[in-house]
N, C-alpha and C positions, 0 to 999 in steps of 0.2 A: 358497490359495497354500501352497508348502510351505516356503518361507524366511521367516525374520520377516522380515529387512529388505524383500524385494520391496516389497511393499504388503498394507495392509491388506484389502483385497477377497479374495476368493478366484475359483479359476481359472476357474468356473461364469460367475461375474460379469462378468470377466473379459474370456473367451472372448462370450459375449452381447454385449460393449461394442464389441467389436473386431470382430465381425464386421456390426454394425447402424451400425457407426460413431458411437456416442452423444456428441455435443459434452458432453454432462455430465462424460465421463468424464474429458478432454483436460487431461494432466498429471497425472491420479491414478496413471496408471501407463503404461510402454512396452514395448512389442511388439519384441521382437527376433528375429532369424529366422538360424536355424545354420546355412541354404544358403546364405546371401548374409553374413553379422558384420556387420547395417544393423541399428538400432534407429532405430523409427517410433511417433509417437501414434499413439492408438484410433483415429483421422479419418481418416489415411493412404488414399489413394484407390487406392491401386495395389490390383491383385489380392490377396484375403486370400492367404497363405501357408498351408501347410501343416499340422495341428496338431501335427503330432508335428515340427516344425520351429521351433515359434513359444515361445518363454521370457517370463514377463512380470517386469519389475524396477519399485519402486517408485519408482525416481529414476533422471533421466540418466547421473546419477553411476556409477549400481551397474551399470548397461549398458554403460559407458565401460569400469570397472576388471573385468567379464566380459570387454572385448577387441571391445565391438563399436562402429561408427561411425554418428554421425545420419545417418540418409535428407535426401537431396538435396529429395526432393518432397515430404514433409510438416514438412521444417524441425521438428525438436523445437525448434528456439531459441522458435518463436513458440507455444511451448504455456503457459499459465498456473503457477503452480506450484501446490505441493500443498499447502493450506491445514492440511491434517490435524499438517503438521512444522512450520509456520510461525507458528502464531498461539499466544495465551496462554504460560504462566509454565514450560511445562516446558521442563528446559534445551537438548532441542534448537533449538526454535524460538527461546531467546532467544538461542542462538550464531546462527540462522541470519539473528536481527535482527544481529546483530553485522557479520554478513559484509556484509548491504545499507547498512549504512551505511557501510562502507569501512573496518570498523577491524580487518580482517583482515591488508591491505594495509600496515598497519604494527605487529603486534603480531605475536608467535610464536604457535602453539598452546598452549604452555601458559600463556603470558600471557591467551590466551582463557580458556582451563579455568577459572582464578582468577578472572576477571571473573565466571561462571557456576558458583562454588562447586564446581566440582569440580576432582581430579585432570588433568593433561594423560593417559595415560593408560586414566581412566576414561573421558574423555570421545570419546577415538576409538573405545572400545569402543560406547560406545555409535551412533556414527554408524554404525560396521561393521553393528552389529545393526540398528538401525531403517531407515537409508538405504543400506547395502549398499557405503559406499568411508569410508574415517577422513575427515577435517575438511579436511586440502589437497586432498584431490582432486575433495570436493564446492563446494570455493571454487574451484578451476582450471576443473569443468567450467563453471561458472556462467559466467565470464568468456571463457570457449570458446565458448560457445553465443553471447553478445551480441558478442563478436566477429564471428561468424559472419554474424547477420543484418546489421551494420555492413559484411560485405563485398559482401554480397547483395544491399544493398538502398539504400545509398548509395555514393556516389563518392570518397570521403574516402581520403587516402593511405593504406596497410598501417601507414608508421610511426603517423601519428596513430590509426589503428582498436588499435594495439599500445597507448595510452596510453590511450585511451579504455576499453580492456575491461579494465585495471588490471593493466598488463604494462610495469616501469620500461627492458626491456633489448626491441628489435627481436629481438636473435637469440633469445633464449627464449620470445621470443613467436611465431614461426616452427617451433621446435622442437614446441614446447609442440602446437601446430595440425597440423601432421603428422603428428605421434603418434595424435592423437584421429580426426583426420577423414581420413587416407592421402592426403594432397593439402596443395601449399601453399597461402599465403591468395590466391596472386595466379591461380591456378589456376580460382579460384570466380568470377573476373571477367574470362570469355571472352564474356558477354555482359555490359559494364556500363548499370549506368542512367546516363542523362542527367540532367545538374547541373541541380539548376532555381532555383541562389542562393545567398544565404549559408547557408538553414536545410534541414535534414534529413527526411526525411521518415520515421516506423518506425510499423510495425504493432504494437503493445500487446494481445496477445492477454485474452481473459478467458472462463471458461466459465458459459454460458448457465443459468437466463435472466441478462437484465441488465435492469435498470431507468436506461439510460443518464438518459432526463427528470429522474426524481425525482432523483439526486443533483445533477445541472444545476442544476435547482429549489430545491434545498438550499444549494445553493453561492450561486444569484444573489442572494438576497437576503441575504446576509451579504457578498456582495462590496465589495471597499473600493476606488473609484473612483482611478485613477491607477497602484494597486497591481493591480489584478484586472481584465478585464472579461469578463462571464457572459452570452449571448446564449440563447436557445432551442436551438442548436443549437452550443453549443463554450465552452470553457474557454481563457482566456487570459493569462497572468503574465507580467511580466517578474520577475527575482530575478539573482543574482549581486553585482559591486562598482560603485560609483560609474565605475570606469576599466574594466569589461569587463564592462559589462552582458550577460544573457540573456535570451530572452523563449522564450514556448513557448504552443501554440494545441492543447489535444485536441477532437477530433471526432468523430464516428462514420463507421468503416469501410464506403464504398461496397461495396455489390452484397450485403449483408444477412449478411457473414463477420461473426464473433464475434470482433470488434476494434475496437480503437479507434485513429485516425488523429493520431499524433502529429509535428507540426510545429517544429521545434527549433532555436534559431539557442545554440550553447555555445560562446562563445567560449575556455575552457579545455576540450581535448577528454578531460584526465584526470580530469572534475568530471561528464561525460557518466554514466557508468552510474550514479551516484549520482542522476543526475538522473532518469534512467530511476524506479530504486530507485524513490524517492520520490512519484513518479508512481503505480507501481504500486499500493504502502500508500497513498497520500491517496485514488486512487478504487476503491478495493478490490479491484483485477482480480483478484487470487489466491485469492479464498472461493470455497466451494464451497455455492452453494444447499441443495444438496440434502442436505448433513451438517446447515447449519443449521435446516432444515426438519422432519428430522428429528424434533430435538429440542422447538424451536417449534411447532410443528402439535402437542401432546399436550396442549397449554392452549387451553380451551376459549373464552379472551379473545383470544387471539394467532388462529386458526384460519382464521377468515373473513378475516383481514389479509392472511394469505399467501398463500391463496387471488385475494385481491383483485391482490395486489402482491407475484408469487413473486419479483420478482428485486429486492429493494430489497437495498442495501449501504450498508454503516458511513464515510460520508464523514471523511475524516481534514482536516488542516492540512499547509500548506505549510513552517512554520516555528514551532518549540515558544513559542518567546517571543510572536509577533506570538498562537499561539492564547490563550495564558497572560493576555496584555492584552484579548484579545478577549472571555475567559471573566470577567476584572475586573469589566468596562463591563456585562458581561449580565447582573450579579447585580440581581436583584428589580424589571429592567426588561424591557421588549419586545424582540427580536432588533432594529426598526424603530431604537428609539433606541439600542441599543447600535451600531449600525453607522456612527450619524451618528456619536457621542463619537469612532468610532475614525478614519472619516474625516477629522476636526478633525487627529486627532493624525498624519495623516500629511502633512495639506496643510502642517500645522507645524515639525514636524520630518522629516518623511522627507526623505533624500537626493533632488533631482532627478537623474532619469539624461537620456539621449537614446537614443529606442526609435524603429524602421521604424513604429511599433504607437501609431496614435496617442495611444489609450486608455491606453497603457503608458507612466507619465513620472516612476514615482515609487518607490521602495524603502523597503519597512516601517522604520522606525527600530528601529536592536538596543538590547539594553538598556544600552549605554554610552551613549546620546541620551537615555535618558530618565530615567538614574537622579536625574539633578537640574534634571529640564526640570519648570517649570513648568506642572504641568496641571493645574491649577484655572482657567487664563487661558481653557483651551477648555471651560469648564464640567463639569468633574470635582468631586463633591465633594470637603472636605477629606479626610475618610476612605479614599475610592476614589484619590483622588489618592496619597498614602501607599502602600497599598498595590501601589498600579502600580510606584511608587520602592523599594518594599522588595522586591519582587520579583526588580527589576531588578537592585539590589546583592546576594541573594542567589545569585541568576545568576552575579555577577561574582564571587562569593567561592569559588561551587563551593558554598556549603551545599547546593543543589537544582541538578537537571538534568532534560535530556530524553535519556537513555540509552537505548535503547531495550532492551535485556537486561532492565532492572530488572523485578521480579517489582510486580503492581498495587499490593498492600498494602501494600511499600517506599515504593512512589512517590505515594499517598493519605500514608501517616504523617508523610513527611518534606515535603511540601506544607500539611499543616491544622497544620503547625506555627509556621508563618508568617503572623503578625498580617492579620485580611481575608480569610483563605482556610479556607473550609469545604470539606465534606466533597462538597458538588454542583460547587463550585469545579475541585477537585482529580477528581472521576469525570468531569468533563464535558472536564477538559485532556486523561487519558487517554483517553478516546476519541478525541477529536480529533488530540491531539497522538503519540501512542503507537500510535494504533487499535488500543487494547488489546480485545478481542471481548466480555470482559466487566464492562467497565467501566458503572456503573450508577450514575447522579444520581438516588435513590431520593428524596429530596426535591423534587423538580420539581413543580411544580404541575400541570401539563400532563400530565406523567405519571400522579400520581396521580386524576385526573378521567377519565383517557382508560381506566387499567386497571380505574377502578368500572363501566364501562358504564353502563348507565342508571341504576344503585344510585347511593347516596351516596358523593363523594369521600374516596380512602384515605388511610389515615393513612401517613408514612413508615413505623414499620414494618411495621401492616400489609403495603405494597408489599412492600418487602425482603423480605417472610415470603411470598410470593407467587413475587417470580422466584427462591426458589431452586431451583424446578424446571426454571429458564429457563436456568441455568448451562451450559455456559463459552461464551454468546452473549446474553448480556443485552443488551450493546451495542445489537444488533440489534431485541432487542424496542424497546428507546428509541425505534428509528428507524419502527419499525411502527407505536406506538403516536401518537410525533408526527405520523405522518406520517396517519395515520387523526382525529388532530385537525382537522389541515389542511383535509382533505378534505369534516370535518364543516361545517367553518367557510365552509367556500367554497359549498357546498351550499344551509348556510342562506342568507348572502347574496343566492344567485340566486334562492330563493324570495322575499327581500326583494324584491329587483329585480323 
């Protein structure tokens, strides 16, 4: 590539992707085409274009502020995004956690800057460089694009699709879309879909492989009965308020496309792309295998894992508190008993709602329920108990959060400083809660056993001293390594059997 910001690959690469159509690539970078001012992903089915026609930009963004419009037929809205700007501590990606949690939507730019220690200024410099357009126009296209498939792909008014893709005025959100795409929104629904109820139906793109089972897997048995339920085949929550409940069902996208089928009933439709967000970071659609592979394939303990299970991903949490209390309960027990403790604590306290879902009837308790509930009544130790309550009140004071900008070693410091909470405590929230990539419970039992191989069990540091060649996707080893526990465990069993 000859511009930084495009993308990282270069035009070799590139060029190879786009013309083999590599789903690996899908979202690492777009295809734009100077006879027609359309920008397509790698996948795009139409006829390749031309080379001496074809530009590559490493974000929608930079293709938009070049002056060209998404392709009708390969919908960049439905491409993955690029893991390489979005993950870990550099301050792009923790502006661009900024932007997925919606605190762009009420903050200026330089109010961002200062959340991410830099200048307002320095920091559009840097989006120019690395992503090719400054900070509003990578946050407009964003909300452009999810507009976009919102008109595509469900039946939902233009006003509410305007509130939903985080647009407070119709008319600028109008303007806004015509600009980008030379067409209005109501133009894109000369052929609409047929309503099929109160819930939505959206493709959630992700690039291959995927290990949809294992995070399934992952998820069902930490599922919290009433609050969750986890089938073989789909993911189900209700979340929202006691007066406007939502519920949501992910699944795996018929006919073998590299998506995921998400089923949505939001009853606030300007809480929708957050919900989206959210969705995306808890099942990781936006990694890119093959960077973390990379790195992980050059350890000789990791190797045959990812070999085994190329597409596993870093399962995140629905909500920082409810993982926070979940991570409490797990200390120096089985995931099996931690899940019942938390079960207790929802049949207790949680909010009952009314869900279509019948499995869905209950809303996690925030931490103003529990800072002085009683839980030792559901078999909490005194200690564990305390802890749960001190959490909670430091929640409510603001000493501790779940920001998602904040850089890991912030958010471990200001966490193992709170009576009860160790340092596996605090790396096992940032995973979960942050899906920080290299977040690492180097204390773990499990872990340590599983990265001695047949040797003797590791010491914490030992480990530590081990993944720092694993860096900046530790996370992920975690997952390979439990998840090669699992495996071993189930194995033997059947030989028991």
């Amino acid at each position: 590539m000859t511009d930084r910001h495009d993308t990282p690959l270069d035009t070799h690469t590139c060029e190879q992707a786009r013309l083999s159509r590599d789903a690996r690539f899908d979202g690492l970078f777009f295809t734009a085409v100077t006879s027609t001012r359309i920008y397509c992903r790698p996948v795009c089915p139409a006829p390749p274009p031309k080379p001496q026609n074809v530009r590559y930009y490493g974000s929608a963004a930079a293709a938009e502020a070049a002056g060209f419009r998404p392709c009708l037929r390969c919908r960049p809205e439905l491409s993955p995004g690029n893991d390489a700007w979005q993950r870990g501590d550099h301050v792009i990606a923790r502006t661009l956690k900024l932007m997925d949690s919606g605190a762009f939507d009420e903050c200026s730019v330089e109010t961002m800057a200062e959340r991410v220690g830099l200048g307002s200024r320095q920091l559009r410099r840097l989006f120019v460089e690395r992503l090719g357009a400054p900070p509003i126009s990578v946050h407009t296209t964003r909300r452009l694009l999810f507009a976009k498939q919102l008109l595509t792909e469900t039946t939902m008014p233009v006003t509410e699709v305007a509130l939903a893709s985080g647009f407070g005025s119709l008319r600028r959100f109008n303007a806004a879309f015509l600009q980008s795409n030379r067409m209005a929104p109501r133009d894109l629904r000369r052929h609409p879909t047929t309503a099929t109820g109160d819930a939505i139906t959206l493709r959630l793109g992700y690039r291959p492989p995927y290990d949809f089972e294992a995070i399934l897997a992952f998820l069902r048995g930490r599922a919290l009965p009433g609050v969750e339920h986890v089938d073989e085949h789909s993911y189900a929550r209700v979340f929202g308020t006691p007066e406007a409940p939502g519920w949501l069902r992910l699944s795996e996208w018929p006919g073998r496309e590299h998506a995921l089928r998400l089923e949505l009933h939001c009853p606030q439709p300007a809480q929708m792309l957050g919900v989206v967000n959210k969705l995306r970071r808890m099942f990781d659609l936006d990694a890119s295998p093959q960077s973390i592979g990379d790195v992980l394939k050059e350890s000789a303990v990791l190797r045959p894992l990812l070999r085994k299970r190329p597409g596993l991903r870093l399962p995140g949490g629905w909500d920082g508190f409810e993982i926070a209390v979940r991570a409490i309960l797990g200390q120096q027990v089985s995931v099996a008993a931690a899940r019942t403790l938390a079960t207790r604590i929802v049949q207790k306290f949680g909010t009952p709602v009314i869900s279509p879902v019948p499995e869905l009837q209950r809303l996690f308790p925030g931490p103003e329920l529990l800072v002085d509930a009683d839980l030792r009544s559901i078999g909490l130790t005194t200690a564990r108990a305390a802890t749960v309550r001190g959490v909670a009140q430091a929640l409510l004071d603001g000493r501790i959060d779940f920001r998602s900008e904040q850089p890991l070693e912030e958010f471990v410091e200001r966490w193992v400083a709170l009576p009860g909470i160790g340092e596996w405590t605090a790396h096992y929230m940032a995973m979960r809660a942050l899906s920080h990539p290299d977040a690492f419970p180097a204390a773990d039992l499990i872990l340590r056993r599983a990265a001695a191989g047949n040797g003797p069990e590791l010491s914490t540091k030992a480990l530590t001293s081990l993944a720092e060649n694993w860096r900046p996707w530790r996370a992920y080893s975690v997952m390979y390594l439990w998840r090669s526990a699992t495996d071993a465990a189930q194995a033997s069993n059947k030989k028991v059997a």
